[in-house]
PQR file of N, CA, C, O and H, with PARSE charges and radii, in Angstrom:
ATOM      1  N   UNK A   1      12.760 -29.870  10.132 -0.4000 1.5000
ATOM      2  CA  UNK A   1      13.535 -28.654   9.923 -0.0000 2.0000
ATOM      3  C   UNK A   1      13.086 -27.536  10.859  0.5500 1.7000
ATOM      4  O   UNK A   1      13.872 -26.810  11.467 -0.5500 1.4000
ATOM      5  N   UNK A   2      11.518 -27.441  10.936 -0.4000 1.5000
ATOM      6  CA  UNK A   2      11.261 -26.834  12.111 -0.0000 2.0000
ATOM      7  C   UNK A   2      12.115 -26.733  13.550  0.5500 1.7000
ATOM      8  O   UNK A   2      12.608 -25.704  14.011 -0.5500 1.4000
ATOM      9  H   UNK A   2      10.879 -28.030  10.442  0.4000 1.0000
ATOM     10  N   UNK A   3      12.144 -27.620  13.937 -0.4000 1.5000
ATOM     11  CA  UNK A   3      12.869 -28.147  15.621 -0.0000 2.0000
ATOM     12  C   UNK A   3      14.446 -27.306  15.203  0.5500 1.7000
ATOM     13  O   UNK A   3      14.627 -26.242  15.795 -0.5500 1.4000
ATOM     14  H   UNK A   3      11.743 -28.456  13.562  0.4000 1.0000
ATOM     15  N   UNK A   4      15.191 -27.618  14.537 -0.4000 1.5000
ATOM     16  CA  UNK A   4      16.586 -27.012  14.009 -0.0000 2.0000
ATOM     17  C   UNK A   4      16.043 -25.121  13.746  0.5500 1.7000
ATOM     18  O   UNK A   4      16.727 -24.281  14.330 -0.5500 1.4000
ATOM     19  H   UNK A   4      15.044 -28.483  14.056  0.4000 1.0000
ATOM     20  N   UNK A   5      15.320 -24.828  13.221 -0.4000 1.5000
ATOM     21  CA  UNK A   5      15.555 -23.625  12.822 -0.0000 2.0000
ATOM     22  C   UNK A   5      15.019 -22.705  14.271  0.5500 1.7000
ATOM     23  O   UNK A   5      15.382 -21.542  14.442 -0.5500 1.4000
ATOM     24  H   UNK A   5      14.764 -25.511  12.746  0.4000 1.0000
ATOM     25  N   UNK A   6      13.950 -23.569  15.418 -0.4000 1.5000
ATOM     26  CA  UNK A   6      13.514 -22.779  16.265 -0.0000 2.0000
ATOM     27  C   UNK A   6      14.702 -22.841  17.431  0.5500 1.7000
ATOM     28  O   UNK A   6      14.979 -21.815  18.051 -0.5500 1.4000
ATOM     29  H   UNK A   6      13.654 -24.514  15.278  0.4000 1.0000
ATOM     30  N   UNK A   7      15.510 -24.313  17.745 -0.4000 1.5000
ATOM     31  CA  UNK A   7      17.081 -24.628  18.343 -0.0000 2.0000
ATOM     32  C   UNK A   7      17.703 -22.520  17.993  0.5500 1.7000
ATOM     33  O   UNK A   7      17.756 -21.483  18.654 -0.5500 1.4000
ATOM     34  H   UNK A   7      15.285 -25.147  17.241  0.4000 1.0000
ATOM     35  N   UNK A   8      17.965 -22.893  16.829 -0.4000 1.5000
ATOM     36  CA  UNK A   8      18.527 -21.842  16.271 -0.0000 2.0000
ATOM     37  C   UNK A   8      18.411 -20.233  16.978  0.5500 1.7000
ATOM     38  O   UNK A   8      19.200 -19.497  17.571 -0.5500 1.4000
ATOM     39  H   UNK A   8      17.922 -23.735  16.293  0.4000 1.0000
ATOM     40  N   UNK A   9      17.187 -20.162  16.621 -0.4000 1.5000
ATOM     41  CA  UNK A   9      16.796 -19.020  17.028 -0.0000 2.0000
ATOM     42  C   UNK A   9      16.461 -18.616  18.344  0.5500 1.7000
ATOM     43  O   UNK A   9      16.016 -17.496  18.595 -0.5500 1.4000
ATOM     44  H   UNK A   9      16.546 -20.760  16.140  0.4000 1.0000
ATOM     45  N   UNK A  10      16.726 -19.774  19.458 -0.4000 1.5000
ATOM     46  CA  UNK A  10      16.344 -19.259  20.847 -0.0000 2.0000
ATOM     47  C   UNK A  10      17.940 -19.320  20.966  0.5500 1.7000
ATOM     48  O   UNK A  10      18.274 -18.605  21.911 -0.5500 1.4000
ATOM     49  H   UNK A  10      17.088 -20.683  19.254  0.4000 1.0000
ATOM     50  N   UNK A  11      19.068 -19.928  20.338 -0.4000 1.5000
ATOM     51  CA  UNK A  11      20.591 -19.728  20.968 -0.0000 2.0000
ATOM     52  C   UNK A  11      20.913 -18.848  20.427  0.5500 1.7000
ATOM     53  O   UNK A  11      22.064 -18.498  20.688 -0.5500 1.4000
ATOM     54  H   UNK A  11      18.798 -20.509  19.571  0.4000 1.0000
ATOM     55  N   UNK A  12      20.176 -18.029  19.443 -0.4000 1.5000
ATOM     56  CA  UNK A  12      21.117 -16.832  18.848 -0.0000 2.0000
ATOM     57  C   UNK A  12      20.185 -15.679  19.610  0.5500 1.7000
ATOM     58  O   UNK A  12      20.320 -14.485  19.339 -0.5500 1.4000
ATOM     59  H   UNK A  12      19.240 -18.313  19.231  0.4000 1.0000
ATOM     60  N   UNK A  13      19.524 -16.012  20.286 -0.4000 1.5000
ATOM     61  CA  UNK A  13      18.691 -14.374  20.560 -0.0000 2.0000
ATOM     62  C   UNK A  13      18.933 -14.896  22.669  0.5500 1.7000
ATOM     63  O   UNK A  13      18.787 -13.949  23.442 -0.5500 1.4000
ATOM     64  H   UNK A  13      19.414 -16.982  20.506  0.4000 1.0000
ATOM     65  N   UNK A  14      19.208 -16.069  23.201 -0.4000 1.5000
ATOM     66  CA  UNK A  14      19.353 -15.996  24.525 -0.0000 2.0000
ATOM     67  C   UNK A  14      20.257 -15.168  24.812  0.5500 1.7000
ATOM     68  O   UNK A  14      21.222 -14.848  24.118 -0.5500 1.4000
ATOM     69  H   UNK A  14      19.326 -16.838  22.573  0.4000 1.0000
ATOM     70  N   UNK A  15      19.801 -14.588  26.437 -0.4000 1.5000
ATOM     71  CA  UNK A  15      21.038 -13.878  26.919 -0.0000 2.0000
ATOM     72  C   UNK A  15      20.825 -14.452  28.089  0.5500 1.7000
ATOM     73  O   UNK A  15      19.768 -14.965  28.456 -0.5500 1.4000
ATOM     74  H   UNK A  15      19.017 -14.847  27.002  0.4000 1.0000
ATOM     75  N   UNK A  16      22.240 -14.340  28.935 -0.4000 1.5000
ATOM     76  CA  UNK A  16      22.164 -14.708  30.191 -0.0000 2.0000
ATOM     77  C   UNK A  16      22.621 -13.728  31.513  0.5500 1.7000
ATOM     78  O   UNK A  16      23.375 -12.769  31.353 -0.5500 1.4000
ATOM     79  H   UNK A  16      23.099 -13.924  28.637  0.4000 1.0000
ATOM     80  N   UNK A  17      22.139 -14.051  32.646 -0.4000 1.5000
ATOM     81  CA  UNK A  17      22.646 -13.482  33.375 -0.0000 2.0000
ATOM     82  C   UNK A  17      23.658 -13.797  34.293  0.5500 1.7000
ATOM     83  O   UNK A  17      23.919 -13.244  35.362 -0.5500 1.4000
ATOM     84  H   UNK A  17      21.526 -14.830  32.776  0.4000 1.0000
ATOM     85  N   UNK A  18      24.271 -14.884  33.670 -0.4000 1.5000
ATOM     86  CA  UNK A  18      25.558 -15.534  34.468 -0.0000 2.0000
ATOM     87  C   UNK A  18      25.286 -15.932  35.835  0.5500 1.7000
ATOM     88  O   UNK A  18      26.240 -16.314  36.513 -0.5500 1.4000
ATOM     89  H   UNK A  18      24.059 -15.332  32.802  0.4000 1.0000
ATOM     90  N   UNK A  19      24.199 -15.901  36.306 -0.4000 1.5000
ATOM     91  CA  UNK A  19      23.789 -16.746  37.584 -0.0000 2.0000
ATOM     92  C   UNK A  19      23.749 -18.353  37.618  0.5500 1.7000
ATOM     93  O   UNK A  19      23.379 -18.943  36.603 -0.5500 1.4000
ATOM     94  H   UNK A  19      23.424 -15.591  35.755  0.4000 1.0000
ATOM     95  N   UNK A  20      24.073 -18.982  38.619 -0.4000 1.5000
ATOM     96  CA  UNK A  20      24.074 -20.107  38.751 -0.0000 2.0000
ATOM     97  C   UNK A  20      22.518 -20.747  37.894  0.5500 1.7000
ATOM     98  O   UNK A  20      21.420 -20.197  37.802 -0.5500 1.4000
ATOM     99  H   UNK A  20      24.373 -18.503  39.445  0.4000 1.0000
ATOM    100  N   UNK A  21      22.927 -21.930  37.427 -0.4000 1.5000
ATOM    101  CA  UNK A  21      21.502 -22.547  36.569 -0.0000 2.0000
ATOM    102  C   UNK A  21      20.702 -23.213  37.685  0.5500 1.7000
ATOM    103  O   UNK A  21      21.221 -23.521  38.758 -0.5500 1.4000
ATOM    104  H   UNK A  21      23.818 -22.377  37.502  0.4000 1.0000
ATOM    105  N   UNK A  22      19.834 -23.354  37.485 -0.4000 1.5000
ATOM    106  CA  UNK A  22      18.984 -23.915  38.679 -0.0000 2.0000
ATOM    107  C   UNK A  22      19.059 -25.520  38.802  0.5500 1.7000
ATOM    108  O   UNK A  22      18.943 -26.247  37.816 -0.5500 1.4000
ATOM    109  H   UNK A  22      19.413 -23.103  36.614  0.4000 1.0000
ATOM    110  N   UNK A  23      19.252 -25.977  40.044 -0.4000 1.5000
ATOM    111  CA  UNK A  23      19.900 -27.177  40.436 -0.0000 2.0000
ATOM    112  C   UNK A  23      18.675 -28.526  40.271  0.5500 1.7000
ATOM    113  O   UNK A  23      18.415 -29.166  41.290 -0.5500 1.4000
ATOM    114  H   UNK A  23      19.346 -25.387  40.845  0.4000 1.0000
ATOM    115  N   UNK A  24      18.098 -28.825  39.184 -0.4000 1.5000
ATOM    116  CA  UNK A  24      17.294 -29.511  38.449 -0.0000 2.0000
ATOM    117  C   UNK A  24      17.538 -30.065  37.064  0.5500 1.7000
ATOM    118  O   UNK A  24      17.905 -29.365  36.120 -0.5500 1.4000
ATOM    119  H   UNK A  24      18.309 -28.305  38.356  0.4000 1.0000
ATOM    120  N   UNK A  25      17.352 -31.135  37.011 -0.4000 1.5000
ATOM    121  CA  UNK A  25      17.782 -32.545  35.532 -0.0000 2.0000
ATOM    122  C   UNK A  25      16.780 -32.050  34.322  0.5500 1.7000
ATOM    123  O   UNK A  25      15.584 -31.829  34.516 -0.5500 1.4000
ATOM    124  H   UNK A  25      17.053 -31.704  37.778  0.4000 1.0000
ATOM    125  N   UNK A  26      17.147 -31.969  33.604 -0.4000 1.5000
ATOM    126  CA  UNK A  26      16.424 -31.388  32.179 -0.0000 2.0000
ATOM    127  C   UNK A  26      15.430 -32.561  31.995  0.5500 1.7000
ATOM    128  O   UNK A  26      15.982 -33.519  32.536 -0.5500 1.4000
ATOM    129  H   UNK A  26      18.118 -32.148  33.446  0.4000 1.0000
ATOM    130  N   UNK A  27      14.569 -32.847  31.637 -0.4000 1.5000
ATOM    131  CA  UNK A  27      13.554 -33.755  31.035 -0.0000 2.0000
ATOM    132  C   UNK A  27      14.277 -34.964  30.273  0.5500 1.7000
ATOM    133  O   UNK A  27      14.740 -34.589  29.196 -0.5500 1.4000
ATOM    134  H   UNK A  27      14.120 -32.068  31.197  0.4000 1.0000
ATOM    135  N   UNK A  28      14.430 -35.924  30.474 -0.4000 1.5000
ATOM    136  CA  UNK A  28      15.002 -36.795  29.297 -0.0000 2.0000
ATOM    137  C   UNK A  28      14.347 -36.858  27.875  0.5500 1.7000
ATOM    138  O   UNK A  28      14.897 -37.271  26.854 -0.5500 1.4000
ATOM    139  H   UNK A  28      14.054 -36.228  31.349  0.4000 1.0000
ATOM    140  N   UNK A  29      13.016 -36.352  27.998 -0.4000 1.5000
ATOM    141  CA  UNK A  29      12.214 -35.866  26.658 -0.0000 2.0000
ATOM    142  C   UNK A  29      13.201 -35.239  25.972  0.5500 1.7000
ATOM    143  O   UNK A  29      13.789 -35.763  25.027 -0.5500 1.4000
ATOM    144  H   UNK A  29      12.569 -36.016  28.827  0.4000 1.0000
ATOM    145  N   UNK A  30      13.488 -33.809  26.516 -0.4000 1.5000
ATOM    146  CA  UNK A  30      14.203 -32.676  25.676 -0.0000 2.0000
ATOM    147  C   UNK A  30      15.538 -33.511  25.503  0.5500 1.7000
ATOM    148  O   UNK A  30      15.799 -33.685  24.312 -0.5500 1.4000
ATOM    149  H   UNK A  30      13.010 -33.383  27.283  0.4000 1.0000
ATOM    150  N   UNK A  31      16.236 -33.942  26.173 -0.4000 1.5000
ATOM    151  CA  UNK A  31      17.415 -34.520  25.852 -0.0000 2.0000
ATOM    152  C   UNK A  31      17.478 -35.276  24.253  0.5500 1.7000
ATOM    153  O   UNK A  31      18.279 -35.212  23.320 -0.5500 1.4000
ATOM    154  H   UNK A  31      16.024 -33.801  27.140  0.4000 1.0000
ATOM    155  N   UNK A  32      16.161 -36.024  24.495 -0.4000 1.5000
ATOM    156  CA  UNK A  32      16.781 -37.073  23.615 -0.0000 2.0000
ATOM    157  C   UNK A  32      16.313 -36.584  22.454  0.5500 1.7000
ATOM    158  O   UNK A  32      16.505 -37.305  21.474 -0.5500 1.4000
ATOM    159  H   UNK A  32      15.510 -36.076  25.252  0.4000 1.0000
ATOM    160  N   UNK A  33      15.266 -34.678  22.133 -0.4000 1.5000
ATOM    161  CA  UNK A  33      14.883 -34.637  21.047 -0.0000 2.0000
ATOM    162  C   UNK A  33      16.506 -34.215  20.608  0.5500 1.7000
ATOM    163  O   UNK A  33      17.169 -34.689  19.686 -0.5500 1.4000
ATOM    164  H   UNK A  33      15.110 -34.092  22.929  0.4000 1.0000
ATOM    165  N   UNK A  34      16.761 -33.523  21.259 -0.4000 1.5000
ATOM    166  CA  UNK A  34      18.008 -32.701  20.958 -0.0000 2.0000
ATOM    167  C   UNK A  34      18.812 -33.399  20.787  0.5500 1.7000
ATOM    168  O   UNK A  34      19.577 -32.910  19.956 -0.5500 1.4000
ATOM    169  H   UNK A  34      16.221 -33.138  22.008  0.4000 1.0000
ATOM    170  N   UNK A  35      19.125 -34.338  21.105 -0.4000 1.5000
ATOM    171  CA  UNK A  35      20.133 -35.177  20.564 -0.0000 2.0000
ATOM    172  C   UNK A  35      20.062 -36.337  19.162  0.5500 1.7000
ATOM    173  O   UNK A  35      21.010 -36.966  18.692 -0.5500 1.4000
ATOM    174  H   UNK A  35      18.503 -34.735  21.780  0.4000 1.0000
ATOM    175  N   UNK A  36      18.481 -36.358  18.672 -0.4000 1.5000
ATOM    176  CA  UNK A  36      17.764 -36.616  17.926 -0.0000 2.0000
ATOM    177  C   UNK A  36      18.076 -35.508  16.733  0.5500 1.7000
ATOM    178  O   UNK A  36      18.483 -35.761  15.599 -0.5500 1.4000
ATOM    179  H   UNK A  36      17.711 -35.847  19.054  0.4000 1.0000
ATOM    180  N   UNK A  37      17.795 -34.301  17.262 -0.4000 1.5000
ATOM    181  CA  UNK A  37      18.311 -33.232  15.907 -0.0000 2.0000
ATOM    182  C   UNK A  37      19.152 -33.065  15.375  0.5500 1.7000
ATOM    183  O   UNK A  37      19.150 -32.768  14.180 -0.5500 1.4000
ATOM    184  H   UNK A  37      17.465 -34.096  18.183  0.4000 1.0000
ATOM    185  N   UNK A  38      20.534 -33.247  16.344 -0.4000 1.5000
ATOM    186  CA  UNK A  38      21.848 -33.109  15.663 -0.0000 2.0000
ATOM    187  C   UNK A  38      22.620 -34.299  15.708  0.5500 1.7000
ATOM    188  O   UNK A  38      23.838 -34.154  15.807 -0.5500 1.4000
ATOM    189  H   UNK A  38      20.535 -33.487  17.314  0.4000 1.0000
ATOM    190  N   UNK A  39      22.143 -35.470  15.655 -0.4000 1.5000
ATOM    191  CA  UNK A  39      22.062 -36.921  15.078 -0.0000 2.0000
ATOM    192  C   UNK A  39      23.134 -36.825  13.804  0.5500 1.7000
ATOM    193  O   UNK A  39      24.356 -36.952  13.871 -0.5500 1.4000
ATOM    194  H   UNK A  39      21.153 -35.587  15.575  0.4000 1.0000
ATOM    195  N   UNK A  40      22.567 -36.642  12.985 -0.4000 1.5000
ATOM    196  CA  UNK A  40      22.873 -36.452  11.551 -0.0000 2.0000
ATOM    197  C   UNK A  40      23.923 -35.453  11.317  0.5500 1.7000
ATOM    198  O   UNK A  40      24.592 -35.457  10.284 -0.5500 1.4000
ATOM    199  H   UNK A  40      21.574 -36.538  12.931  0.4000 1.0000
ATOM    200  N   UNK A  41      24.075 -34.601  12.256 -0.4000 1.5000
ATOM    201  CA  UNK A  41      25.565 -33.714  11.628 -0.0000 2.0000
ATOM    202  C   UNK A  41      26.797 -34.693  12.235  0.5500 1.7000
ATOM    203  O   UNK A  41      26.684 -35.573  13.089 -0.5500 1.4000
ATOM    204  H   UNK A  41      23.532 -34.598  13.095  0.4000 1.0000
ATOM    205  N   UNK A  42      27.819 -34.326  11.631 -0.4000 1.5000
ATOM    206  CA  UNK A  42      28.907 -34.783  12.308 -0.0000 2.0000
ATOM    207  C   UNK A  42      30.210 -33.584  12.810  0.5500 1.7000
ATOM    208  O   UNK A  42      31.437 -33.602  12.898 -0.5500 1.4000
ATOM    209  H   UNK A  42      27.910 -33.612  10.937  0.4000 1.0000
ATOM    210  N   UNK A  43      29.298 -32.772  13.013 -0.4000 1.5000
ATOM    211  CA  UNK A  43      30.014 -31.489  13.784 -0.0000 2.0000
ATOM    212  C   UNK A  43      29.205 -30.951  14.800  0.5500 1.7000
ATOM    213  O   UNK A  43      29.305 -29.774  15.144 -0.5500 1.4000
ATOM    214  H   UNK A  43      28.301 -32.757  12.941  0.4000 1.0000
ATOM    215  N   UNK A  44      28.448 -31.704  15.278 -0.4000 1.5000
ATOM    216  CA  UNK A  44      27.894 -31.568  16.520 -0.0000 2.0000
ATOM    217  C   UNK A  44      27.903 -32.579  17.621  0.5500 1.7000
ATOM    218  O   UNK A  44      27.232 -33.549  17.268 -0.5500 1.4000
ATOM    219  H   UNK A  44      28.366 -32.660  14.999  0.4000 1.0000
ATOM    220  N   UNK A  45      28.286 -32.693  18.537 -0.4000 1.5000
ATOM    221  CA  UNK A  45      28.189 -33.370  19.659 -0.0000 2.0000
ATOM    222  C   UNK A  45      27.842 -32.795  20.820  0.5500 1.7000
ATOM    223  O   UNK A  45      28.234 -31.697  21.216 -0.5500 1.4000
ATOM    224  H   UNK A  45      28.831 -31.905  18.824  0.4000 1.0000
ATOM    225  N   UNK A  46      26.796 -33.844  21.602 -0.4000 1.5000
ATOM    226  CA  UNK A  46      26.474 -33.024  22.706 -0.0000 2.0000
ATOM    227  C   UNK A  46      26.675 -34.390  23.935  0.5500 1.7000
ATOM    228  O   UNK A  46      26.465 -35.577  23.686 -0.5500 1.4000
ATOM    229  H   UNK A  46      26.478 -34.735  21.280  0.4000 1.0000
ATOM    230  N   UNK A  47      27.088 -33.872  25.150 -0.4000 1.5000
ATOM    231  CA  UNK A  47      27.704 -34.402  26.289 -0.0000 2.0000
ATOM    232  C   UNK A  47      27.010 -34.320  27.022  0.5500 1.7000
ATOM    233  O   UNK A  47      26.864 -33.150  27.377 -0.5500 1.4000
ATOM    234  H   UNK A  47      27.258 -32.908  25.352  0.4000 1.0000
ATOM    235  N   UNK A  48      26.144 -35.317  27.744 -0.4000 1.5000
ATOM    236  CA  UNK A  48      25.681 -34.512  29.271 -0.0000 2.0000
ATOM    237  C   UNK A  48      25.805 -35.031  30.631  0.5500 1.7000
ATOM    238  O   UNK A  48      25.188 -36.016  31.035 -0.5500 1.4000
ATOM    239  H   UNK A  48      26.263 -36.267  27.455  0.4000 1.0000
ATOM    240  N   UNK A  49      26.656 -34.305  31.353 -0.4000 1.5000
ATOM    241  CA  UNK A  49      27.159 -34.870  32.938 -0.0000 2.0000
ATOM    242  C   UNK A  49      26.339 -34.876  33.380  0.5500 1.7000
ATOM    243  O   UNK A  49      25.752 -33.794  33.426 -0.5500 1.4000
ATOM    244  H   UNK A  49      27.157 -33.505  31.024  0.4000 1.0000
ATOM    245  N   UNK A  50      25.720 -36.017  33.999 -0.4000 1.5000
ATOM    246  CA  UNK A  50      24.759 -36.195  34.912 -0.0000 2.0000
ATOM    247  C   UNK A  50      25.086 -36.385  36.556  0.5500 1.7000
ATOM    248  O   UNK A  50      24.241 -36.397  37.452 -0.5500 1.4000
ATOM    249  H   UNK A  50      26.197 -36.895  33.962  0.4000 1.0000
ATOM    250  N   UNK A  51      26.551 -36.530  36.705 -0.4000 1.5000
ATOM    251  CA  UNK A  51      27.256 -36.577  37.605 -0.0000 2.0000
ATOM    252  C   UNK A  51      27.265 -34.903  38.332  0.5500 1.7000
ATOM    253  O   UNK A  51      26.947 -33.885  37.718 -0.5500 1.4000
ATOM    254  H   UNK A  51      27.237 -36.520  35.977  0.4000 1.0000
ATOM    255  N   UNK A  52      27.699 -34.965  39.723 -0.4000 1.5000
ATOM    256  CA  UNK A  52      27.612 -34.028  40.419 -0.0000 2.0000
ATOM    257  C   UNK A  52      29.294 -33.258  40.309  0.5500 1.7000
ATOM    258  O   UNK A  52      29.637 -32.077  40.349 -0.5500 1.4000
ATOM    259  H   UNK A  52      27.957 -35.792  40.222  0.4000 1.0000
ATOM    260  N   UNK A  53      30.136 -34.630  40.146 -0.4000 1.5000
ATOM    261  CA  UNK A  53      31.741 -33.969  40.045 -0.0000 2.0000
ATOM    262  C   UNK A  53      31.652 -33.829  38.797  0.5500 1.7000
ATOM    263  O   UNK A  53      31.691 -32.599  38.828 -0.5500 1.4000
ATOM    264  H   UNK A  53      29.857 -35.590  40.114  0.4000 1.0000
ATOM    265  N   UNK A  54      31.547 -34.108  37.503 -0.4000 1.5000
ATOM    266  CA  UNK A  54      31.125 -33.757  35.967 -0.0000 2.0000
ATOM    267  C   UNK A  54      31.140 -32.404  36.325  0.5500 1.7000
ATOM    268  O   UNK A  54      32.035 -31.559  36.308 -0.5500 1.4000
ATOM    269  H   UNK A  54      31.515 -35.108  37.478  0.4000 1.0000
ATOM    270  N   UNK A  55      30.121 -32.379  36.608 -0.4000 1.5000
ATOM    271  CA  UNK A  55      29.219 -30.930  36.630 -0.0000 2.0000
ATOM    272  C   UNK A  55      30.025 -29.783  37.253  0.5500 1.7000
ATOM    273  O   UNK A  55      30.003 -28.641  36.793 -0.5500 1.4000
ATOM    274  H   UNK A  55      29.394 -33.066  36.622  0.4000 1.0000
ATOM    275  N   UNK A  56      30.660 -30.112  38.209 -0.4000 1.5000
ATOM    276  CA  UNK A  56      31.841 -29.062  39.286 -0.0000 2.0000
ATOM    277  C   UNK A  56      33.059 -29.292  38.145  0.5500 1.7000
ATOM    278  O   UNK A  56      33.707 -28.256  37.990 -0.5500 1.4000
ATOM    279  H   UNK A  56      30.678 -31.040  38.583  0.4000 1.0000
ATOM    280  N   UNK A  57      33.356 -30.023  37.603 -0.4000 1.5000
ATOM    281  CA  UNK A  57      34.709 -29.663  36.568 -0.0000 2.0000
ATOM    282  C   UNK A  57      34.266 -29.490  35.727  0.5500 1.7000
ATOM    283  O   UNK A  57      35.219 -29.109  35.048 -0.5500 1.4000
ATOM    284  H   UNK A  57      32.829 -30.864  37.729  0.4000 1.0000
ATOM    285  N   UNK A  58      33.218 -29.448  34.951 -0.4000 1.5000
ATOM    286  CA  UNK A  58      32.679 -28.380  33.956 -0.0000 2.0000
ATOM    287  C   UNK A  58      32.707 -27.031  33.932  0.5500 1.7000
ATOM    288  O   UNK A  58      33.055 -26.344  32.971 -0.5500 1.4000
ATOM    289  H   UNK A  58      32.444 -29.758  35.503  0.4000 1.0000
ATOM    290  N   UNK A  59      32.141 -26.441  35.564 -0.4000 1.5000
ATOM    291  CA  UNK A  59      31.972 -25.510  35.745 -0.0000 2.0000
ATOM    292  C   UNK A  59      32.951 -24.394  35.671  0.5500 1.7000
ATOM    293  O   UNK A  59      32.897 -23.250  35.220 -0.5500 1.4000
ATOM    294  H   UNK A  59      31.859 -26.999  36.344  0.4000 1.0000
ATOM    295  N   UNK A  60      34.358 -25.493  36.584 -0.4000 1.5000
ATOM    296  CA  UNK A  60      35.427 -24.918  37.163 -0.0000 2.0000
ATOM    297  C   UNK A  60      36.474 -24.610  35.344  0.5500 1.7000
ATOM    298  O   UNK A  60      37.435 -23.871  35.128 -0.5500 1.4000
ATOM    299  H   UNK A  60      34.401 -26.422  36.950  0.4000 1.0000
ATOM    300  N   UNK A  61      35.877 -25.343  34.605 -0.4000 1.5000
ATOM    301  CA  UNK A  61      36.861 -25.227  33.601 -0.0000 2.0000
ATOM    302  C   UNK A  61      35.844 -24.240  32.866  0.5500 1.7000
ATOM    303  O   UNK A  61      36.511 -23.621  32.037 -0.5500 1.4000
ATOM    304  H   UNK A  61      35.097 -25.943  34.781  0.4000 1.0000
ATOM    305  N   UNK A  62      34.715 -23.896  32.826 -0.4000 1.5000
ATOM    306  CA  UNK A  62      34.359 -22.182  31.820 -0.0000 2.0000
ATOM    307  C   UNK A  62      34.347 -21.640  33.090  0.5500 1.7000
ATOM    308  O   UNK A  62      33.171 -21.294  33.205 -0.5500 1.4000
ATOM    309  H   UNK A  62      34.173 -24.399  33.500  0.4000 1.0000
ATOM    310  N   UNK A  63      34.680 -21.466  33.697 -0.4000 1.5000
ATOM    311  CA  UNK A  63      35.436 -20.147  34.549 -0.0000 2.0000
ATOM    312  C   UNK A  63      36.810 -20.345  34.135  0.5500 1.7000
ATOM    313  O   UNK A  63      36.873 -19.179  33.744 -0.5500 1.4000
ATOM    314  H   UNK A  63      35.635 -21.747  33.604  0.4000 1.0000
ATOM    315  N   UNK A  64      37.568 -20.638  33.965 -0.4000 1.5000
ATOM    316  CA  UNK A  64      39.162 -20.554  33.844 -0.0000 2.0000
ATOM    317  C   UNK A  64      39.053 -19.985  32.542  0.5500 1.7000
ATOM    318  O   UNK A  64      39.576 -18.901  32.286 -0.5500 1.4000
ATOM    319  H   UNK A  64      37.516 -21.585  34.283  0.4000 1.0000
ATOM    320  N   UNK A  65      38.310 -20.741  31.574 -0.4000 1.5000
ATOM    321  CA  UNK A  65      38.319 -19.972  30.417 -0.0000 2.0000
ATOM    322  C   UNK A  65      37.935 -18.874  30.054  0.5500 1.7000
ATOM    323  O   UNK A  65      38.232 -18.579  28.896 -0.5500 1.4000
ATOM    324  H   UNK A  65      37.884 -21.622  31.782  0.4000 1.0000
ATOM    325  N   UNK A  66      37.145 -17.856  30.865 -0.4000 1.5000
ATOM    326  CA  UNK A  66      36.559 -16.799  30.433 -0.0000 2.0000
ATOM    327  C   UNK A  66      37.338 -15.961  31.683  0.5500 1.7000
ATOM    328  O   UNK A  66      37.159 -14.751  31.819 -0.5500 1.4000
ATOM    329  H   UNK A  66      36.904 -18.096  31.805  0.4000 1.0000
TER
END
């Protein structure tokens, strides 16, 4: 419950500065805790493009949206 309540509290208090994210692969550690945590809900899903065109139509589509 720990891991969920600290998740929690770094997405409700991050801010960003809308700069590009830095062009580096997250740890497969963190991946798979995180995907380990919200395992068990079934209103969470998480996606991750590991692809380079993924990643450019990801991008290109939250810019259109915002």
């Amino acid at each position: 419950m720990m891991i969920k309540q600290n998740i929690f509290d770094s997405v409700t208090k991050r801010r960003t500065n809308r700069l590009r994210y830095q062009d580096e692969e997250l740890p497969e550690l963190i991946i798979s805790k995180v995907k380990s945590t919200i395992s068990d809900s079934n209103k969470i899903w998480l996606y991750t493009a590991k692809r380079s065109n993924e990643k450019e139509q990801l991008s290109n589509l939250i810019v259109e949206v915002e």
